[in-house]
C-alpha beads as a LAMMPS data file, in Angstrom:
LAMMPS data file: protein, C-alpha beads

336 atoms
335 bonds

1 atom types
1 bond types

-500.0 500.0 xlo xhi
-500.0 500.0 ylo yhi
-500.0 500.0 zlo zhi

Masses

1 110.0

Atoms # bond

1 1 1 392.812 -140.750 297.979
2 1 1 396.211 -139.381 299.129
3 1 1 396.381 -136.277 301.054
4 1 1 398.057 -132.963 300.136
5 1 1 401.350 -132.544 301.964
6 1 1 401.728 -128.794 303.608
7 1 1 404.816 -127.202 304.970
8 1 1 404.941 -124.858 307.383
9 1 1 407.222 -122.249 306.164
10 1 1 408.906 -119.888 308.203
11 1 1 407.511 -120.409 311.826
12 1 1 408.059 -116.545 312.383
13 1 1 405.464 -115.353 310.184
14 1 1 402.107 -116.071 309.267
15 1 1 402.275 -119.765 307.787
16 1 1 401.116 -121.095 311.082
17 1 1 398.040 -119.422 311.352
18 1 1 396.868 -119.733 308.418
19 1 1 397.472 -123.413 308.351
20 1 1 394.969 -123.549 311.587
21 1 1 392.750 -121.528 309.800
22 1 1 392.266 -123.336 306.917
23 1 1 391.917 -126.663 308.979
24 1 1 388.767 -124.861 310.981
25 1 1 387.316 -124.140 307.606
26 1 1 387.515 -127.304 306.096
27 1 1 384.044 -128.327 306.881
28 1 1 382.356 -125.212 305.487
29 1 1 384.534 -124.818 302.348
30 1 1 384.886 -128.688 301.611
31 1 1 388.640 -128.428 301.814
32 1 1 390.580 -131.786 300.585
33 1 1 392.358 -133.483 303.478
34 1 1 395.954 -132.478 304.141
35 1 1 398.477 -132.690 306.660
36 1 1 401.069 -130.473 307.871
37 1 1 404.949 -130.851 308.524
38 1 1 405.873 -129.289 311.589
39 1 1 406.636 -128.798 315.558
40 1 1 403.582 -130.032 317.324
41 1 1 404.668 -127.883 319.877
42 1 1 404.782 -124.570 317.708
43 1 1 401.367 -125.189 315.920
44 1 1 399.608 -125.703 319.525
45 1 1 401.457 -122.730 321.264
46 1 1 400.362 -120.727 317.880
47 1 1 397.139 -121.645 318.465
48 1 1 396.747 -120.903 322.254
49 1 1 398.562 -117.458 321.400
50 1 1 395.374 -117.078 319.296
51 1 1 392.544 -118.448 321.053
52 1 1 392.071 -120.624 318.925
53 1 1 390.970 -124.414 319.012
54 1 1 393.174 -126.686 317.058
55 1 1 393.582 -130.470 318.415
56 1 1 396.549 -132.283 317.229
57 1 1 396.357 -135.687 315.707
58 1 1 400.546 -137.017 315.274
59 1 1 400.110 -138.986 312.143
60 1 1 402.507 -139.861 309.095
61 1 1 400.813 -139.444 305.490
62 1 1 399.133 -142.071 305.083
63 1 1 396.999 -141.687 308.552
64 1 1 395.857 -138.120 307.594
65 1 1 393.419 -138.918 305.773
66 1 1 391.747 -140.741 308.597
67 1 1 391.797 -138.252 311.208
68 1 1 391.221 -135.242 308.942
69 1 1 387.475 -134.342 309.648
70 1 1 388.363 -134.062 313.748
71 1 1 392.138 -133.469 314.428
72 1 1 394.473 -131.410 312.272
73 1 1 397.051 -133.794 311.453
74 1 1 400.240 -132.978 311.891
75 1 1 403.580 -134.903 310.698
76 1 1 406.697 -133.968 313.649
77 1 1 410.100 -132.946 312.655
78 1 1 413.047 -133.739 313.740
79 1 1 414.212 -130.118 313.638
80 1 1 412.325 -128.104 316.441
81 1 1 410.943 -124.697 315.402
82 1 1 410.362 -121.386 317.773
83 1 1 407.586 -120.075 318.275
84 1 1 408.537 -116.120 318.318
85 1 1 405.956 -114.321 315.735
86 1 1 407.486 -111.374 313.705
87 1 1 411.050 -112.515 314.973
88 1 1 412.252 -114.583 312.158
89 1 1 415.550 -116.422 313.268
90 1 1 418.422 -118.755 311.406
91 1 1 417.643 -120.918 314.286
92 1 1 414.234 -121.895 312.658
93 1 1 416.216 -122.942 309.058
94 1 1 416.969 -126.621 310.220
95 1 1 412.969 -127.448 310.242
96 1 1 411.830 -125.037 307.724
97 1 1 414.083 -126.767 305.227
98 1 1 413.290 -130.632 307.067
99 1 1 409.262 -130.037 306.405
100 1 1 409.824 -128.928 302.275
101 1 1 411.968 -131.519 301.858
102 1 1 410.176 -134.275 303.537
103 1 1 406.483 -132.871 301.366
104 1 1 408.638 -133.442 298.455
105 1 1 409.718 -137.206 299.518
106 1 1 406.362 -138.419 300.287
107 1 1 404.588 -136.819 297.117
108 1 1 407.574 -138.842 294.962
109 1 1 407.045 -141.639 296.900
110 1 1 403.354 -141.715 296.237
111 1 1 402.795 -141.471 300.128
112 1 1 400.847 -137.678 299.377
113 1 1 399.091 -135.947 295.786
114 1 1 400.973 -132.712 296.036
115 1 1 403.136 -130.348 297.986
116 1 1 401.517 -126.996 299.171
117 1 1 404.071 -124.810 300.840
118 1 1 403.640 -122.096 303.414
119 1 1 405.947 -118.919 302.674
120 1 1 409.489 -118.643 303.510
121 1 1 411.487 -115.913 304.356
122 1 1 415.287 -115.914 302.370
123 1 1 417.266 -113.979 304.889
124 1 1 417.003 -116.375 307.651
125 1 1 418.015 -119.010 305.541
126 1 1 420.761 -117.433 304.235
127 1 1 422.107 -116.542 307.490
128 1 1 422.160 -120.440 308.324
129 1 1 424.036 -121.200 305.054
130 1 1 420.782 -121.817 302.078
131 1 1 422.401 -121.472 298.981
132 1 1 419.193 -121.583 296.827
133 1 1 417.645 -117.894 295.629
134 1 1 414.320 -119.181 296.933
135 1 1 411.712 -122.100 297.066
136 1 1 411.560 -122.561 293.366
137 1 1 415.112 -123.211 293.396
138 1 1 415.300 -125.326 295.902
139 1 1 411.978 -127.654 294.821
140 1 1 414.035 -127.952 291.728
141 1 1 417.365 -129.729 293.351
142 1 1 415.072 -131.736 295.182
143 1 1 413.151 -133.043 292.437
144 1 1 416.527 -134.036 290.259
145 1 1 417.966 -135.207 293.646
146 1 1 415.713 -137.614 294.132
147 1 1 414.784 -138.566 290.997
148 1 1 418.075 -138.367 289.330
149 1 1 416.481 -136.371 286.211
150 1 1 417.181 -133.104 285.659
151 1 1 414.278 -130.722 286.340
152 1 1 413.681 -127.046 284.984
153 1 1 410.957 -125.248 287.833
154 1 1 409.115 -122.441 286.190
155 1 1 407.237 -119.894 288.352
156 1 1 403.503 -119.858 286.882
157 1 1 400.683 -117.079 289.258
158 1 1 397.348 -118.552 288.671
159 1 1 394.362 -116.418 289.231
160 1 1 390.724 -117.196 288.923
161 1 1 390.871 -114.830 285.693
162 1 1 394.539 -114.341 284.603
163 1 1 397.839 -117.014 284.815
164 1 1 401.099 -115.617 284.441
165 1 1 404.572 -116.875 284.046
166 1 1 407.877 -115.066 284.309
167 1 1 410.616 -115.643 281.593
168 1 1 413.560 -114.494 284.148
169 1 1 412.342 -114.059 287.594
170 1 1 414.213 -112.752 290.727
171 1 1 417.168 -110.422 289.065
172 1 1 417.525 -106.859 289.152
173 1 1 415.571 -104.947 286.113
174 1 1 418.925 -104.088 284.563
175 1 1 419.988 -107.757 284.690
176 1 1 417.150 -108.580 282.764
177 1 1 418.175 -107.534 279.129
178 1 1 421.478 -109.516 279.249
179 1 1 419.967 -112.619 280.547
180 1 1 416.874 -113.237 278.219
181 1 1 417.471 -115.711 275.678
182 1 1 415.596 -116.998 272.775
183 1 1 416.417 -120.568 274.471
184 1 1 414.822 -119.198 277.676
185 1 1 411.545 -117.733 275.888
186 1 1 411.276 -121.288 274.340
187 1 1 411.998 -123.295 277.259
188 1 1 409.486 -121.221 279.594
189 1 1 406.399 -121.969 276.939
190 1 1 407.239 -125.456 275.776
191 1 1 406.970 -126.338 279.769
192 1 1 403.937 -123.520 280.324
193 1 1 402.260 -125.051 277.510
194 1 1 402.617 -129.157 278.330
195 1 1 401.761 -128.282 281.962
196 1 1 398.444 -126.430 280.590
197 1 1 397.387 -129.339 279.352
198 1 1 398.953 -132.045 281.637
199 1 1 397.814 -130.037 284.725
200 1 1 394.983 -127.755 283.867
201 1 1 393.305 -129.932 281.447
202 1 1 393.837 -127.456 278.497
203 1 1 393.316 -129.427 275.286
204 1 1 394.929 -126.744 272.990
205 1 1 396.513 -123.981 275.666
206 1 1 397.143 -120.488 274.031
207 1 1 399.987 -118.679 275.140
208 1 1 399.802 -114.490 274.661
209 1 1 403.990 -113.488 274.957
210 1 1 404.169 -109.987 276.138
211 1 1 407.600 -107.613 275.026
212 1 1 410.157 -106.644 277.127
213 1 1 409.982 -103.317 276.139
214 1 1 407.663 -100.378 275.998
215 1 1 405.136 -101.319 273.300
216 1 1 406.854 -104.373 272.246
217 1 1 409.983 -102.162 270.714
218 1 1 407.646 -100.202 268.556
219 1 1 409.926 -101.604 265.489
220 1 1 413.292 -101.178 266.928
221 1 1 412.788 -97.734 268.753
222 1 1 412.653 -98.091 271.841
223 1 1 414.684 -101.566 272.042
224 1 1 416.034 -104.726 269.883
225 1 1 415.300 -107.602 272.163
226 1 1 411.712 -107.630 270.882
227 1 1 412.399 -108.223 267.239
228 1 1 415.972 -110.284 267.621
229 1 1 414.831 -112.395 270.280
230 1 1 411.420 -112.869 271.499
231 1 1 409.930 -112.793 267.728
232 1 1 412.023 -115.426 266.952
233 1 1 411.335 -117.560 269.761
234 1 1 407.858 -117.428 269.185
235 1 1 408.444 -118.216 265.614
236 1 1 410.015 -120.980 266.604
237 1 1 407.891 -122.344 268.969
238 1 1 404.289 -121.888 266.949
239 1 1 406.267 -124.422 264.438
240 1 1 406.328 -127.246 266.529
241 1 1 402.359 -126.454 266.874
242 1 1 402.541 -124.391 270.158
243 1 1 399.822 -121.791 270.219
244 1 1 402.158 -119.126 271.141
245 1 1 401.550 -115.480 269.640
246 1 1 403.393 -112.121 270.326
247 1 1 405.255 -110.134 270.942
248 1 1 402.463 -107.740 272.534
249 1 1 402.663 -104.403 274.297
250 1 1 402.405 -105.385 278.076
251 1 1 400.271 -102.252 278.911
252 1 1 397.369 -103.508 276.984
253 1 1 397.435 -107.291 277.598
254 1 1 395.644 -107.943 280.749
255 1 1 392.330 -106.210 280.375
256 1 1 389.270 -107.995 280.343
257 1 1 388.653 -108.536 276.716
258 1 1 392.361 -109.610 276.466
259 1 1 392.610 -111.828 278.603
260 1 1 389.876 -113.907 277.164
261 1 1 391.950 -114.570 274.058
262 1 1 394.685 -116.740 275.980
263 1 1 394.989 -119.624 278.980
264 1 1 398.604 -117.862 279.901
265 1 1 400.792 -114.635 279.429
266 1 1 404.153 -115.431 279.177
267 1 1 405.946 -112.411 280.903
268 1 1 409.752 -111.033 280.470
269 1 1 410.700 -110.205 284.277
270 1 1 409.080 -110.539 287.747
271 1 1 406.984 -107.501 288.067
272 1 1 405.567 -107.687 284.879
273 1 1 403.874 -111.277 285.337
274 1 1 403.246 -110.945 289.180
275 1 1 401.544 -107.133 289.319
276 1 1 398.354 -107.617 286.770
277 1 1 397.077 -111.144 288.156
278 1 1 397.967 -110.209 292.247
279 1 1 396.062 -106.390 291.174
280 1 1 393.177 -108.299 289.846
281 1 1 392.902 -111.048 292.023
282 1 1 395.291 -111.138 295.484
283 1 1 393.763 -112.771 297.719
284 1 1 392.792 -115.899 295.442
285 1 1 396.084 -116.101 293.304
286 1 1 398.485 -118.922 293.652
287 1 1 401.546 -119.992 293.146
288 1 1 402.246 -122.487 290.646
289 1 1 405.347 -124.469 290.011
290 1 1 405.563 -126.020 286.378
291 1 1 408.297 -128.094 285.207
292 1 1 408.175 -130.412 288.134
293 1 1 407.488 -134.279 288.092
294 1 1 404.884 -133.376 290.948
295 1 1 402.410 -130.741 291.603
296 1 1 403.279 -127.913 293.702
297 1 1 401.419 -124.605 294.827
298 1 1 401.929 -121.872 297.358
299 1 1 399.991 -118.774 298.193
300 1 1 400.935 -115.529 296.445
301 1 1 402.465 -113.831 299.396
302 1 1 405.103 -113.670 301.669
303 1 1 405.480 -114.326 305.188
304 1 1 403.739 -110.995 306.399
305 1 1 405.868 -111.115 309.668
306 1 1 404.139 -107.802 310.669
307 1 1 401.155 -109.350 311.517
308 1 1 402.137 -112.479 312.552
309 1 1 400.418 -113.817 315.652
310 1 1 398.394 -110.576 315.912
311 1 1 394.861 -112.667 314.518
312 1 1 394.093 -110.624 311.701
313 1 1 396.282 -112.484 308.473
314 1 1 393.290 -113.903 305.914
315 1 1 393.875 -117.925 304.841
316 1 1 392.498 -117.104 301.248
317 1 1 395.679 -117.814 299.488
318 1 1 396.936 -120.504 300.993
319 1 1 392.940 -122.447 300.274
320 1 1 392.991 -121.734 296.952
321 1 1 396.354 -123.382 296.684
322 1 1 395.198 -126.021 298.628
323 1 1 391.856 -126.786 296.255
324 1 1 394.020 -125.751 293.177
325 1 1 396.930 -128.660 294.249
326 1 1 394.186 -130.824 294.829
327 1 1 392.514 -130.366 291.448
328 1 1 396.058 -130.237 289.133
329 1 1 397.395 -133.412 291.121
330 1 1 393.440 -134.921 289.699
331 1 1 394.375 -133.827 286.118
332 1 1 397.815 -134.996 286.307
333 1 1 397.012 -138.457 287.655
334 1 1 394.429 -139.069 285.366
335 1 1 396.506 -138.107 282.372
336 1 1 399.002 -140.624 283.996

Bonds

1 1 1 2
2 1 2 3
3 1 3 4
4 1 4 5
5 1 5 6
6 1 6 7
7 1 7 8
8 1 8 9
9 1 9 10
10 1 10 11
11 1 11 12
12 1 12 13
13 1 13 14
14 1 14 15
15 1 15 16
16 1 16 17
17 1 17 18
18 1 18 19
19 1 19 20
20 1 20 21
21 1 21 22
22 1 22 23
23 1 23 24
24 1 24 25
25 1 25 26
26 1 26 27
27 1 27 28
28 1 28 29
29 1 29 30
30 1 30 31
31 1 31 32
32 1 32 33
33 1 33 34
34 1 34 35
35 1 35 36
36 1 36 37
37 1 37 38
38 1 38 39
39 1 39 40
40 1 40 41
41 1 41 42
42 1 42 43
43 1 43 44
44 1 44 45
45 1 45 46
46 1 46 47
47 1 47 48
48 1 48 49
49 1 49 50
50 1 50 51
51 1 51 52
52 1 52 53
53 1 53 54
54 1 54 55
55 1 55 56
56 1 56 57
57 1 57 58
58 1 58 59
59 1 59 60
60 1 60 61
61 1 61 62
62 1 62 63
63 1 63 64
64 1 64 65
65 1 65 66
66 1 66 67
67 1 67 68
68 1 68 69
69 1 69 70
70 1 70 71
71 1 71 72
72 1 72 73
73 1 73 74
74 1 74 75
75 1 75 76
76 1 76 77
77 1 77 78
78 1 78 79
79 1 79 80
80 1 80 81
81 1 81 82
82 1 82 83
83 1 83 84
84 1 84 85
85 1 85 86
86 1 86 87
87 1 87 88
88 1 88 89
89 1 89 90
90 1 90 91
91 1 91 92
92 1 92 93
93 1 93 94
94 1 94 95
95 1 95 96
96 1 96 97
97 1 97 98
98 1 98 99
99 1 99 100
100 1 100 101
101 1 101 102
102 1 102 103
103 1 103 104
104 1 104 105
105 1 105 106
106 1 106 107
107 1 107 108
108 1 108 109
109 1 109 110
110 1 110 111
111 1 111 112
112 1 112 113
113 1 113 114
114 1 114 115
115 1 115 116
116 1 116 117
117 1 117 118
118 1 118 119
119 1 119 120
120 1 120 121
121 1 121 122
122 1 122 123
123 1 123 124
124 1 124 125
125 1 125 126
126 1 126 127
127 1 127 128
128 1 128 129
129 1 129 130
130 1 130 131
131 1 131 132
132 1 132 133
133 1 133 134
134 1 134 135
135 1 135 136
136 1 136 137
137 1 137 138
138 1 138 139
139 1 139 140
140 1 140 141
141 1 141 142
142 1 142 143
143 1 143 144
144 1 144 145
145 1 145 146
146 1 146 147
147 1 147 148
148 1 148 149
149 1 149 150
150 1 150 151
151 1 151 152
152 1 152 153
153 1 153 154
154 1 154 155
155 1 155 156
156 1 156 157
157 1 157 158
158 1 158 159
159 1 159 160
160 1 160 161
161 1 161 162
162 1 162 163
163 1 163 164
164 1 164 165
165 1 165 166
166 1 166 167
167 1 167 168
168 1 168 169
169 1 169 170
170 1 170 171
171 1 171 172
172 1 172 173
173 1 173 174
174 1 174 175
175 1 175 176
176 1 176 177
177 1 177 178
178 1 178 179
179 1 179 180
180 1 180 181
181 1 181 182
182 1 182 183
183 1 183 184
184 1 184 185
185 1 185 186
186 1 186 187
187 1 187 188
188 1 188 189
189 1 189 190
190 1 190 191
191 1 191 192
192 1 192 193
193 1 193 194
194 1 194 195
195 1 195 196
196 1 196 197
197 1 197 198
198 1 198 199
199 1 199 200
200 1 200 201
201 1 201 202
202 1 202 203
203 1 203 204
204 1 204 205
205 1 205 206
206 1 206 207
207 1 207 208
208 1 208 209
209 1 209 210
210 1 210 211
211 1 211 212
212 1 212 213
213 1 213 214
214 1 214 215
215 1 215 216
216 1 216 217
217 1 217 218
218 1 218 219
219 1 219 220
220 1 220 221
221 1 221 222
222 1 222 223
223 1 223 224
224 1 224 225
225 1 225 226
226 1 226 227
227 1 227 228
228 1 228 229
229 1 229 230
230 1 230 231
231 1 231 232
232 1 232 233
233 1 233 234
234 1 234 235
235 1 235 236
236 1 236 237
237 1 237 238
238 1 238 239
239 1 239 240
240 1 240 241
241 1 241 242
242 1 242 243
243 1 243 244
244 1 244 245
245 1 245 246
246 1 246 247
247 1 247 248
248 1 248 249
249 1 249 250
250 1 250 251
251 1 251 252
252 1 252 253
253 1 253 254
254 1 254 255
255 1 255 256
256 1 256 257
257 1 257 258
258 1 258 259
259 1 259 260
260 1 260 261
261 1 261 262
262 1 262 263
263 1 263 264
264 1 264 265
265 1 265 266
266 1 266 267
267 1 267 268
268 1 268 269
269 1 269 270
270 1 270 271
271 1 271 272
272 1 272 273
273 1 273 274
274 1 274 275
275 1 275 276
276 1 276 277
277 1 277 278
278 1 278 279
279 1 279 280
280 1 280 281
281 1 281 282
282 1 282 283
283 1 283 284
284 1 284 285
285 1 285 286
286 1 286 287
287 1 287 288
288 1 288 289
289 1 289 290
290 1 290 291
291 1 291 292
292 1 292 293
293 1 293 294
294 1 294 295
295 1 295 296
296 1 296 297
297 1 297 298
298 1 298 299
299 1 299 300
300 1 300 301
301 1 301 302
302 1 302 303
303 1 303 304
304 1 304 305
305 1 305 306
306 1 306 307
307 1 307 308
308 1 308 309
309 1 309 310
310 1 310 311
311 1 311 312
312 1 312 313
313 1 313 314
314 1 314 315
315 1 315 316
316 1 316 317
317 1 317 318
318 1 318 319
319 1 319 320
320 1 320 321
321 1 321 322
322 1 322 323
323 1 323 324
324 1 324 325
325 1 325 326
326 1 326 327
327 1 327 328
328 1 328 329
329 1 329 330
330 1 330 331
331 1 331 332
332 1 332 333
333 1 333 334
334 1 334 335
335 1 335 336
């Protein structure tokens, strides 16, 4: 079995910690093996900051497995990293970008099952010259980089009682209007829905498609976008036998009777797809990016550089995305 590839985000915030955390816990939760990409020397200084006991095993992927159970194995950069908690710096950008790029090259090259990433922070990055809006982004130019096939990454949140997926995801509110697109409705399900299946071994996934506007236009009222372009797209879409049904009011989609009549809600901007499944379940929500030609995850949260190194950041995310990489990279493989 290969391991689960895991990089360390930004240094400067709580990724570290919760890496070491999850590695104590492994034998008590049953955790799959993984190994990390990062500085050695910032994981162990991390830890001593902490009091906490973490012995190092320097291994490359296919050793990790091997030393799991007694050494958290760790896979060195070439790009050093800083340990100064809550003090993110453009200095840290070389190695932040090093360890998600190299997770992505071993899980192509069949060295690793998945890549789980620790959170980033943009700004930093920025300031050393990133020119990706975020992770997503960036996991997407990988995958066609090396691969030479185009690749469309779609943002999925996966709860233990509610998935979500955002239509358009990081633009401002009154951006949102002018970008949504029938095309984009259609091409957010068609991958939501063969991912469902490929992934989370939904036979027949049903996918609930909330409105973009306050209840669903209420017949051209109180917007157009709901009748001209999201009814079509789902029109669309349910004839080439994809379970897809909507438009539906958003405010009465995610309570617990209607959530049992759907695998996903396909959402029309960021806040409407991220607040109901982080309200109902935060601290077990991950992640999810569909529309990849590997499996990745990520916990639901940022870097929390507030409390970084002060002991008290929870590693509940970050295991559920590493049991829920570990379980989609099963499906995936065995639908392979």
């Amino acid at each position: 079995m290969f391991p689960l590839a895991l990089s360390i985000g930004d240094p400067s915030g709580i990724g570290p910690e919760l890496v070491i955390q999850a590695w104590h816990q492994r034998k008590a939760l049953d955790l799959p093996a993984f190994y990390v990409l990062a500085d050695p020397a910032l994981l162990a200084s991390r830890a001593r900051h902490l009091g906490l006991d973490a012995p190092l095993a320097e291994v490359s992927a296919d050793a990790a497995c091997d030393v799991f159970a007694d050494r958290l194995p760790v896979a060195p950069l070439e790009n050093g990293l800083t340990d100064t908690p809550g003090l993110p710096s453009p200095v840290n950008a070389a190695g932040i970008i090093e360890a998600i790029t190299r997770a992505v090259e071993d899980t192509l090259a069949g060295r690793a099952a998945a890549v789980v990433t620790a959170p980033i922070a943009k700004k930093p990055l920025y300031d050393a010259g990133f020119r990706f809006p975020g992770h997503t982004e960036f996991l997407g130019h990988l995958a066609e980089e090396i691969t030479g096939s185009p690749a469309t990454p779609i943002m999925m949140l996966a709860g233990p009682e509610l998935r979500t997926v955002p239509v358009t995801v990081h633009q401002a509110l009154e951006a949102v209007p002018r970008t949504l697109s029938g095309a984009l409705v259609q091409q957010a399900a068609r991958i939501t829905a063969r991912d469902l299946r490929l992934r989370f071994a939904i036979e027949a996934p049903r996918i609930a498609v909330a409105g973009l506007n306050p209840h669903a236009g209420e017949g051209g009222t109180m917007g157009r976008e709901d009748a001209e372009i999201i009814a079509p797209a789902i029109d669309a879409l349910r004839a080439d036998g994809i379970d897809a049904f909507g438009p539906l009011p958003a405010d009465t989609m995610f309570h617990a009777r209607a959530r049992q009549g759907y695998d996903a809600a396909l959402c029309m901007y960021h806040d409407q797809a991220l607040i109901p499944v982080k309200t109902i379940a935060f601290d077990e929500t991950v992640n999810v990016t569909l529309g990849l030609p590997f499996v990745r995850t990520s916990p639901d949260h940022g870097t929390a550089f507030d409390i970084a190194g002060k002991g008290v950041a929870r590693a509940d995310s970050l295991i559920a995305a590493i049991r829920m990489a570990r379980r989609l990279a099963d499906n995936a493989a065995r639908h392979a």
